[in-house]
C-alpha positions in Angstrom: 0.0 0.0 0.0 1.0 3.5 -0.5 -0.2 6.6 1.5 -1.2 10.1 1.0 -0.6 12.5 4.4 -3.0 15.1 4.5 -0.3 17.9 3.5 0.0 15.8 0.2 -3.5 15.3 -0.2 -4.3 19.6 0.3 -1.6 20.0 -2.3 -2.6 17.8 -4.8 -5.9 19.2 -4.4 -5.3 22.9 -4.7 -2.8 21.8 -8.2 -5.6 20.1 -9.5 -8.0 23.4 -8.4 -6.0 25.4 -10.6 -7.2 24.0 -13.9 -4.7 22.4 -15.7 -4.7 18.9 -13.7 -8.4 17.1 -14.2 -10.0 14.8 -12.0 -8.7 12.2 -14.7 -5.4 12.2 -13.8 -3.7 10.4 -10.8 -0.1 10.9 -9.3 2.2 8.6 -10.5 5.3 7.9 -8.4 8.1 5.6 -9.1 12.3 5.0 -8.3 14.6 5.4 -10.7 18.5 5.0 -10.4 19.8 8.2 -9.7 21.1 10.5 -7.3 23.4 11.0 -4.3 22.3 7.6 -2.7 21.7 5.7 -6.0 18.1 5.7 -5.8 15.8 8.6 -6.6 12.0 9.2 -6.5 9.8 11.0 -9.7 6.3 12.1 -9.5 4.1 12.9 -11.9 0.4 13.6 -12.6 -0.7 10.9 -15.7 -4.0 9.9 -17.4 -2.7 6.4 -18.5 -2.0 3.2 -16.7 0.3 0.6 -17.6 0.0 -3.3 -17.7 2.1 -3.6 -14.5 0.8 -1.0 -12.9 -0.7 -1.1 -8.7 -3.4 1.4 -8.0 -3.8 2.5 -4.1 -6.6 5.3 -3.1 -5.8 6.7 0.2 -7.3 9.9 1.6 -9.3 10.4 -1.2 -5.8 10.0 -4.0 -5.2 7.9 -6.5 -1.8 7.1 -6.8 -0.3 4.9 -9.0 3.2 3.2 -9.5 4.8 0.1 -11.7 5.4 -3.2 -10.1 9.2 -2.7 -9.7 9.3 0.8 -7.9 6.1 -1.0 -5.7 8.8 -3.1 -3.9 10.9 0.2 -2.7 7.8 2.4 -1.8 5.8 -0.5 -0.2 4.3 1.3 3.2 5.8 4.8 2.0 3.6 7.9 2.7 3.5 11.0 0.6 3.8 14.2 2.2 4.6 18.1 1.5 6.3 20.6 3.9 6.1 23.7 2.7 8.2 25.4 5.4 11.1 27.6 5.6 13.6 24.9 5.5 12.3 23.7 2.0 9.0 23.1 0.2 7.8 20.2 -1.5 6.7 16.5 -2.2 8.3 14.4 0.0 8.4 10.6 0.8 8.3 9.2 4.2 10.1 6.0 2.9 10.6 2.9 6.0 12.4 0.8 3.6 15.0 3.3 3.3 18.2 2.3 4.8 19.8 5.9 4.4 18.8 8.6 2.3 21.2 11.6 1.1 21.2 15.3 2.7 18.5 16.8 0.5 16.0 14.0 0.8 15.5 13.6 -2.9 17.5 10.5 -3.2 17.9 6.7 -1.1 18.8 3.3 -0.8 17.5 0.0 0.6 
């Protein structure tokens, strides 16, 4: 399963308010290799699924990602701080062994 925090969820919400995000699109998340830590997360709004795709709802989000990113983000919760300190998606990741300073990047 994969979870959408409330922060994430007001976000989302207020992007898809502005117009140019439907109610037909979903957020798409997914690792790639990459980054400080070797492992990087993407997100994306996206109209189309793919054959190997798992679809969660949580909080009232569809969010989508392929079978092979599913087994690093299994449990992970989507969130966005949008403090001083830096603004943003994040992902509250337990699988992550380590992740680099700026968050953006991990590994297992």
């Amino acid at each position: 399963m994969l979870f959408v925090g409330d922060s994430a969820k007001e976000k989302i919400m207020e992007i898809k308010g502005a117009g140019e995000i439907t109610d037909n699109h979903f957020v798409r998340v997914s690792v790639i290799s990459g980054g400080c830590s070797g492992l990087s997360y993407k997100m994306d709004f996206d109209t189309e699924l793919a054959k190997d795709d798992q679809v969660f709802e949580d909080n009232g989000v569809k969010i989508v990602t392929d079978l092979k990113s599913f087994l690093y983000l299994c449990n992970t919760k989507l969130e966005f701080a949008g403090g001083l300190t830096g603004k943003g998606f994040y992902f509250d990741n337990p699988n992550a062994a380590r992740s680099c300073g700026c968050g953006e990047s991990f590994s297992l």
